[in-house]
C-alpha positions as CSV (number, residue, x, y, z in Angstrom):
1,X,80.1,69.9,116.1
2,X,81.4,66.3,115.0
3,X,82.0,65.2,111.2
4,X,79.7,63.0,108.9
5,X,80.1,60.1,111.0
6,X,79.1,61.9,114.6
7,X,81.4,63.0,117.6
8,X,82.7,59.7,118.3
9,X,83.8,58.9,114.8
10,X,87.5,59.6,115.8
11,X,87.7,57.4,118.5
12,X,90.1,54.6,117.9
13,X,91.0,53.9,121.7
14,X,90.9,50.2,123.0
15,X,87.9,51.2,125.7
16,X,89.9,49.3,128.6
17,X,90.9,52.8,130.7
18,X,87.0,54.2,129.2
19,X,85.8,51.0,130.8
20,X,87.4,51.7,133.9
21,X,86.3,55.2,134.4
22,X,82.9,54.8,133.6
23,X,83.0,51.8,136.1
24,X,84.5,54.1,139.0
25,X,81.3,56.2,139.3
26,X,78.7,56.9,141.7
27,X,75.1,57.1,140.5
28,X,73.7,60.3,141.7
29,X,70.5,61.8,141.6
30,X,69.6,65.1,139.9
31,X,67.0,68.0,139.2
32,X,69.4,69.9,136.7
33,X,72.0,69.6,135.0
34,X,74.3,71.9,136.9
35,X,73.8,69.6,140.0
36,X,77.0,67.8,139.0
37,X,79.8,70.1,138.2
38,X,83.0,70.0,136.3
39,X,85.1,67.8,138.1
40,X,82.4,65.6,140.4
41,X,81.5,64.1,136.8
42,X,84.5,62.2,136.9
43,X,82.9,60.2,139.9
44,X,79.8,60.5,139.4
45,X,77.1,59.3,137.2
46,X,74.2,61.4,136.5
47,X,71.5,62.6,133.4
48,X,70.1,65.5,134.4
49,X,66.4,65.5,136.2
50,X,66.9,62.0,136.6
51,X,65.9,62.5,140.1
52,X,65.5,58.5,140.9
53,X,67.7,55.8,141.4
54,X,66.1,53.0,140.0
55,X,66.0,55.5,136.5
56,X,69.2,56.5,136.9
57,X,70.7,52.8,137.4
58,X,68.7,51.8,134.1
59,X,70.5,54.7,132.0
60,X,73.8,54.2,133.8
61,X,73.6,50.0,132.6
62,X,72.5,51.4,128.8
63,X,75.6,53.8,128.6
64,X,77.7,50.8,129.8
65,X,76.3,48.8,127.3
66,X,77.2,51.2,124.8
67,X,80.8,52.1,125.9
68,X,81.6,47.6,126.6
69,X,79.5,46.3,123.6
70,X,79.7,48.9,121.4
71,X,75.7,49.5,121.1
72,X,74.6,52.3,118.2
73,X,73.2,55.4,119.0
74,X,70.1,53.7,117.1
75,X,69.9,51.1,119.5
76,X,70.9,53.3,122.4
77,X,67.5,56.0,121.6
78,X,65.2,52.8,121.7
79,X,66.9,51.8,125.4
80,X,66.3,55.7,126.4
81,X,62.7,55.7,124.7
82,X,62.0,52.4,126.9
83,X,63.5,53.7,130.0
84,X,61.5,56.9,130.0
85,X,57.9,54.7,129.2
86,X,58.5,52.4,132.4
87,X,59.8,55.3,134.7
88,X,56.8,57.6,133.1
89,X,59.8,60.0,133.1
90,X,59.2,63.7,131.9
91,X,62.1,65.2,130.4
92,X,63.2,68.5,128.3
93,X,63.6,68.3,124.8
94,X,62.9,66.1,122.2
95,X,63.1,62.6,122.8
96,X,65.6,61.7,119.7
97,X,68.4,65.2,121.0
98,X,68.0,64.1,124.7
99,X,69.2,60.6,123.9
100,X,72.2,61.5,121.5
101,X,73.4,64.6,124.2
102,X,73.2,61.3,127.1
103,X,74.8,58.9,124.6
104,X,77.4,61.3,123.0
105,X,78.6,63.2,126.1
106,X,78.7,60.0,128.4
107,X,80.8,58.3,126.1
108,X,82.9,61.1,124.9
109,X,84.2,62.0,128.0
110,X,84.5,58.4,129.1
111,X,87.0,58.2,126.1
112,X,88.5,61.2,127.0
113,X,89.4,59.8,129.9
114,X,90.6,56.7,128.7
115,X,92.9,58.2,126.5
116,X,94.7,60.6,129.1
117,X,95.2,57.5,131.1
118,X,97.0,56.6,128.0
119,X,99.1,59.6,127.3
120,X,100.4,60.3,130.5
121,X,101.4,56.5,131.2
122,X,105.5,57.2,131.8
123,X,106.9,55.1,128.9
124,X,104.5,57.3,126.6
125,X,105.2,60.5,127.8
126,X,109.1,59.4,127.3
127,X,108.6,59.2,124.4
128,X,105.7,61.5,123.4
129,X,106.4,64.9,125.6
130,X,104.0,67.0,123.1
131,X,100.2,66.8,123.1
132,X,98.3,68.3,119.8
133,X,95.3,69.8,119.3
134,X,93.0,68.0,116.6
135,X,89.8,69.6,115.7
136,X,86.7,67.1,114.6
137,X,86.7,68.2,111.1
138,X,82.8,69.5,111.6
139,X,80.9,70.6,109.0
140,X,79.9,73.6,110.9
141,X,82.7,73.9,113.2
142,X,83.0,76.2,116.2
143,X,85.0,79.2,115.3
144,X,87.3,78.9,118.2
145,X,87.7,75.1,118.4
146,X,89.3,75.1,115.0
147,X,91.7,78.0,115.7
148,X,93.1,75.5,118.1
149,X,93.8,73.2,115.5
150,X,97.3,72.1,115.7
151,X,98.5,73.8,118.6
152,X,101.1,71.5,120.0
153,X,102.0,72.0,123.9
154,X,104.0,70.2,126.3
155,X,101.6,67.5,128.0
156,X,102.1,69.4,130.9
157,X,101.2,72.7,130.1
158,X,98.7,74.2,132.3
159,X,96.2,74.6,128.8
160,X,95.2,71.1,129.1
161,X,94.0,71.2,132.5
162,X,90.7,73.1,130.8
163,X,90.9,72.8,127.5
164,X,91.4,69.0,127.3
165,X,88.2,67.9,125.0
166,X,85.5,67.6,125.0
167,X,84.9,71.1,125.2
168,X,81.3,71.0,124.9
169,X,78.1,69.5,123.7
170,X,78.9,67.0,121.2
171,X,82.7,68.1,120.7
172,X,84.3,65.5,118.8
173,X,87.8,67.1,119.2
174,X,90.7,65.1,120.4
175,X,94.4,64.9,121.5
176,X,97.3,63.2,120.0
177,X,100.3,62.8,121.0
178,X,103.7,63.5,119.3
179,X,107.4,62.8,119.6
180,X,110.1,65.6,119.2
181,X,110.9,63.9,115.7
182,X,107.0,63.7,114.9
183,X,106.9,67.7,116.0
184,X,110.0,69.0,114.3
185,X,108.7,67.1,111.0
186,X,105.9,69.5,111.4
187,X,108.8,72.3,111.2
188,X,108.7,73.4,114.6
189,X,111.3,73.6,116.7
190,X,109.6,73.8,120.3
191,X,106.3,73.9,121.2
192,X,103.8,76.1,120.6
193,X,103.1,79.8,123.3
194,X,100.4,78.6,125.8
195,X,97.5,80.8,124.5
196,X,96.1,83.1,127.0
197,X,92.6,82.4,128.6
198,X,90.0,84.5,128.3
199,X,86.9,84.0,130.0
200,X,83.2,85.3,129.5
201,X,80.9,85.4,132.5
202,X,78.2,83.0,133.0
203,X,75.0,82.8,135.3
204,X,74.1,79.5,136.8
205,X,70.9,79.9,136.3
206,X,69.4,77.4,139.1
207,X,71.6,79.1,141.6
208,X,72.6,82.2,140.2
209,X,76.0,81.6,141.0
210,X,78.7,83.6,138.7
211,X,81.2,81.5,136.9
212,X,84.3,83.1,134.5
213,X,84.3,80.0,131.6
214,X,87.0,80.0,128.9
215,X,85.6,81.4,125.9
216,X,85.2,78.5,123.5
217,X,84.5,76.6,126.1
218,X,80.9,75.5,127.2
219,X,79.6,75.7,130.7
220,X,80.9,73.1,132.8
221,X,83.0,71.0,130.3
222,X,86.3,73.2,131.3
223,X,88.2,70.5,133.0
224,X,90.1,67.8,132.2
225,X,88.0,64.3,132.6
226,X,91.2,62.2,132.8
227,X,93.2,64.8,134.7
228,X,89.9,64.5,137.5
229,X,90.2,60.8,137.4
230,X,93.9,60.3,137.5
231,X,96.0,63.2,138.2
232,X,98.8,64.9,137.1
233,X,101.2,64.0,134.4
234,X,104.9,64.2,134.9
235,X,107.9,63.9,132.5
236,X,110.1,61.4,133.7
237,X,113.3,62.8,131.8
238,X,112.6,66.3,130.3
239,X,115.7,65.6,127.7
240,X,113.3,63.8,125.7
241,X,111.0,67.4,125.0
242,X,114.5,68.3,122.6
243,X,114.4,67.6,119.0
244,X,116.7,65.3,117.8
245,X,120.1,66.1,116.2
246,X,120.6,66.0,112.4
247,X,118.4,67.6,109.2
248,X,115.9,68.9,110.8
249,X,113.6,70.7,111.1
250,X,112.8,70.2,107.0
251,X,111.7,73.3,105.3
252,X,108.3,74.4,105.3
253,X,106.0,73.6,102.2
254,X,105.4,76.5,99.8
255,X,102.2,77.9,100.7
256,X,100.1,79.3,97.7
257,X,98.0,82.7,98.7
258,X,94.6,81.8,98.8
259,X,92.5,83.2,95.7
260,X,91.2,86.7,95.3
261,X,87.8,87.2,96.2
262,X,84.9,89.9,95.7
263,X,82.0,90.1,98.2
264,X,78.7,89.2,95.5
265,X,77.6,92.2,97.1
266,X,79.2,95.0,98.2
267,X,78.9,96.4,101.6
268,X,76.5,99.3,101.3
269,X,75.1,98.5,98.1
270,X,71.2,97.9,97.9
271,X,70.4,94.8,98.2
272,X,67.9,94.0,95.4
273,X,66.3,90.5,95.5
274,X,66.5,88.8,91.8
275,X,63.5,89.3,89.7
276,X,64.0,86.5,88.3
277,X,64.2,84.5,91.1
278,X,61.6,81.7,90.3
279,X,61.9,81.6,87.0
280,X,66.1,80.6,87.5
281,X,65.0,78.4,90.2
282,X,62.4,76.2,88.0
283,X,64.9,76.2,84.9
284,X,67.5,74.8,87.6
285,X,65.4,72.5,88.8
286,X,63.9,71.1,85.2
287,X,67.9,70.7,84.1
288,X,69.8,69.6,87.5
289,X,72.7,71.1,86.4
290,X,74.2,73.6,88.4
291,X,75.8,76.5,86.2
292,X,77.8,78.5,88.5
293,X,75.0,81.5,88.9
294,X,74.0,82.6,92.1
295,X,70.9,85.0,93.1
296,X,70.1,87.5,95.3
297,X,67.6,86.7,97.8
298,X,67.7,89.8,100.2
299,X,69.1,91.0,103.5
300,X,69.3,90.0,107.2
301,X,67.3,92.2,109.4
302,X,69.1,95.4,110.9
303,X,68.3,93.7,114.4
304,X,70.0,90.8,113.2
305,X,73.1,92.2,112.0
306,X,73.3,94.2,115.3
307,X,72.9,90.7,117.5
308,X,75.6,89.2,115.5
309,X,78.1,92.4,115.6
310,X,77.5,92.5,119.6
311,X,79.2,88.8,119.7
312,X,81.8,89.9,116.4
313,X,79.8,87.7,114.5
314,X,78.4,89.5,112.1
315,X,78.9,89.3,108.3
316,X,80.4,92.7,106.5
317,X,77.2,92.5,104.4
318,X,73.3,91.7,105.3
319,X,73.0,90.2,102.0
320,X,72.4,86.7,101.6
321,X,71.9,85.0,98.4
322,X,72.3,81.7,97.0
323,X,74.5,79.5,94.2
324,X,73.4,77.0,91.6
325,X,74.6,74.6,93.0
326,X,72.9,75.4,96.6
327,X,69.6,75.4,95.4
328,X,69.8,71.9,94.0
329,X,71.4,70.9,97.2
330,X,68.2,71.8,98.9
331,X,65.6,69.6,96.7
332,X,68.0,66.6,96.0
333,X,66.2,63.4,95.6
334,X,67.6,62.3,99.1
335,X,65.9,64.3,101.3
336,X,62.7,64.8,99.3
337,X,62.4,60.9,99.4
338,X,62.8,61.1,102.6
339,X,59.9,63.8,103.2
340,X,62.7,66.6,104.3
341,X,63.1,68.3,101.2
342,X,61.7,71.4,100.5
343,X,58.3,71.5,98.5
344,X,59.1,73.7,94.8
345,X,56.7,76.3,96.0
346,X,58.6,77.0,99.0
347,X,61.7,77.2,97.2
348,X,60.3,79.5,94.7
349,X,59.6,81.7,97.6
350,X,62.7,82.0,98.8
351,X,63.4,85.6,98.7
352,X,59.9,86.3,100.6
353,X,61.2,84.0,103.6
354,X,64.7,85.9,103.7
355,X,62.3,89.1,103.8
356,X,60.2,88.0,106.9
357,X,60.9,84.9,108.0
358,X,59.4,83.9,111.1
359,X,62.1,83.3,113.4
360,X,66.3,83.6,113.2
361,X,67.8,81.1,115.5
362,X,71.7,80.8,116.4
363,X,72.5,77.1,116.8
364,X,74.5,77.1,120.0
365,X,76.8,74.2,118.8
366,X,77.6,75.7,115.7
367,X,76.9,79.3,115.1
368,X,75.2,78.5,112.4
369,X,72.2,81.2,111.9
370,X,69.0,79.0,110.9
371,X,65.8,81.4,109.1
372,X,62.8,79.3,110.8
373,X,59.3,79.7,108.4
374,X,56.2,78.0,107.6
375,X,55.8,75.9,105.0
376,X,53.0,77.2,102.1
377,X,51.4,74.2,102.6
378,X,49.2,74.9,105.9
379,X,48.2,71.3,106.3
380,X,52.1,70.2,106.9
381,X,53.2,70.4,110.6
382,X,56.2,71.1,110.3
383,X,58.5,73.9,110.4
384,X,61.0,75.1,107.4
385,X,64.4,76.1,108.5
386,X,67.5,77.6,105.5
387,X,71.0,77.5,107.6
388,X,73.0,80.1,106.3
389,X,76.9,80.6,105.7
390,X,78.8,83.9,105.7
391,X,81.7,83.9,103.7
392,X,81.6,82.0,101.1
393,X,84.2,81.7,98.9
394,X,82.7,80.4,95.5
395,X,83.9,80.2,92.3
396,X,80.6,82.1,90.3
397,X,79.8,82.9,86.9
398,X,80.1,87.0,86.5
399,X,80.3,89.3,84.0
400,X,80.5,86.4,81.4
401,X,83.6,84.8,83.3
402,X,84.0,82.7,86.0
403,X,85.3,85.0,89.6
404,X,86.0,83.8,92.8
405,X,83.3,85.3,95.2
406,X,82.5,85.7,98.7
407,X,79.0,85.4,99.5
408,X,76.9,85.0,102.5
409,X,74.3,82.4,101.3
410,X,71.9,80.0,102.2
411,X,73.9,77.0,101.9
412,X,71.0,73.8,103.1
413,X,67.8,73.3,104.3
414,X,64.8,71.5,104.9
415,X,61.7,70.1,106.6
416,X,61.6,69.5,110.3
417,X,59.6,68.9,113.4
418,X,58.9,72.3,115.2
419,X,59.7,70.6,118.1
420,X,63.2,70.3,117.5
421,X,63.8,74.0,116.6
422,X,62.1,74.8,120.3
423,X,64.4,72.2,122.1
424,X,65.6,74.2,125.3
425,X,69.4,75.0,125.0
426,X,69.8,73.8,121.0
427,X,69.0,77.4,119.8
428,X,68.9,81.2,120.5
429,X,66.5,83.5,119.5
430,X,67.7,86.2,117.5
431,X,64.5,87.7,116.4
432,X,60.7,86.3,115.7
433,X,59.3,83.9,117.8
434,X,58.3,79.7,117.3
């Protein structure tokens, strides 16, 4: 998932060689999005189920709008919101997540492209022989995309021929380059071992086709867009991949241990949801001042913790609870101006919803596990969703003194359109239903 600012908040490529790609392509028609595959995206233009021309031709002119002129994704949703009223088109998922995944992965990969153009021109690679790694910085990264952070390969290591980003819906992951200077400053001597690939199976399921995809990778986005479009790089001196003569590398910075942590509850321990619960919550509330105390809300459901272990995601603990701090975070003035936060007798009622909630999502972007439940006001629409975090490590008020703790706790929330929870390919469903 990108940062604060979206997946295209570290672009800072002149969008000439984006320009050109995007220019290059052929509009082409589609009922799914697996019509066009990993590689034919690099000539062809194409929004899945936009089985016309004359619709596709109207998205294809917005996109280039955005990528020339540099139009918002605000701006960008009101073009897609006009293009589907004239074409009376109908299309999956909500009209606000269809226009960003258009808007985000057209442009991403047009960038993408752009800057591999860059990269392997032959004066760069002269004098920048080693590609990096750089993971977005996401607030709820994927697990796997930030392991790769900093891994530093030759340009022409095979690795970059599918793991080039983006490497999947709304990746806003990049690659920069380095010198042999810039890499032994980093104090390394040589690059990095090419990881080894290992692939999960997938099912197309239009065609029921079986394809092996890099784990970490999504579906389809396990190619290079520039390498497509352009070709292969090639060193033109490989003296230059040595690291120059003289005081280096430096030594590496002294690396403190990270702090000690207990989980807030230990693995096979009851789980016992605070009595006090609502009485800490409205005290919290009435002071804004988060103290460092946490509660215990409850425990995810054994069919829960056995989804998550099946995929080695699964806490060492069922219990979630929640901090001080946490709670505030979910009723800040912000998003209850704005109509998201959540209402105080919801929030009071917090261990009840970690005890049944209605649905447990996994956000396929993210990881993140969302509880799904309805609000106690039965005149409001909407759906309530808490995202929870494993792992935590906060610093907590125990015992009369402050410890460093690792909880698994519900970390934000809010008020949201059902609609967007039951947006085809956002979410899995754990357990419940929406």
């Amino acid at each position: 998932m990108s940062g604060s600012n979206g997946t295209l908040s570290a672009v800072s490529l002149p969008p000439r060689e984006a320009i050109e790609y995007l220019r290059g392509k052929v509009n082409v028609t589609t009922q799914h999005w697996t019509d066009v595959w990993r590689e034919g995206h690099a000539r062809s233009f194409m929004v899945a189920g936009a089985a016309t021309d004359a619709i596709v031709g109207d998205f294809r002119r917005a996109v280039a709008s955005a990528l020339e002129q540099g139009t918002t994704l605000r701006d960008f949703r009101q073009q897609f919101d006009d293009i589907v009223a004239r074409h009376g088109w109908v299309h999956n998922g909500a009209p606000a997540w269809r226009a960003r995944v258009i808007y985000e992965t057209n442009l991403s990969t047009a960038y993408s492209a752009g800057r591999y153009a860059q990269q392997t021109a032959p004066d760069t690679l002269a004098v920048y022989p080693y590609w990096q790694y750089v993971h977005s910085g996401a607030a709820h990264p994927r697990l796997q995309h930030q392991a790769w952070n900093g891994l530093t390969l030759l340009a022409t290591d095979s690795f970059w021929r599918t793991h080039y980003p983006p490497n999947g819906w709304r990746c806003g992951c990049r690659v920069r380059v380095l010198s042999a200077r810039g890499l032994a400053r980093q104090g390394k001597s040589g690059p990095d071992q090419t990881p080894v690939i290992e692939t999960r199976r997938w099912v197309n399921p239009r065609t029921g086709e079986v394809h092996y995809v890099p784990i970490g990778i999504d579906p389809g986005f396990d190619y290079n867009p520039g390498l497509a479009w352009r070709g292969e790089a090639a060193f033109p001196d490989a003296t230059v991949t040595r690291p120059p003569p003289g005081r280096w590398p430096p030594p590496a910075p002294a690396r403190l241990p990270p702090p000690e942590a207990e989980p807030f509850v230990r693995p096979g321990a009851p789980i016992v949801p605070a009595e006090d619960f609502a009485a800490w919550a409205e005290g919290l509330i009435e002071s804004r001042r988060a103290d460092g105390s946490a509660r215990v809300l409850g425990g995810l459901s054994d069919q829960v913790m056995q989804w998550l272990a099946a995929r080695d995601a699964a806490p060492v603990s069922p219990a979630l609870g929640i901090t001080s701090g946490q709670l505030l975070h979910l009723v800040r003035d912000s998003k209850a101006s704005a109509g998201r936060g959540l209402p105080l007798a919801d929030v009071k009622r917090l261990p009840e919803i970690v005890r049944r909630p209605r649905a447990v999502l996994r956000e396929r972007e993210t990881g993140a596990i969302l509880l799904v439940f309805d609000p106690s006001d039965g005149a409001n629409s909407r759906a309530g969703k808490l995202i929870v975090e494993f792992a935590m490590n906060q610093r907590l008020q125990q015992g009369g003194e402050r410890r460093r703790v690792l909880i698994n706790a519900v970390k934000s929330g809010g008020l949201v359109e059902a609609a967007q929870l039951r947006a085809r390919g956002l979410y899995e469903l754990i357990e419940g239903e929406l």
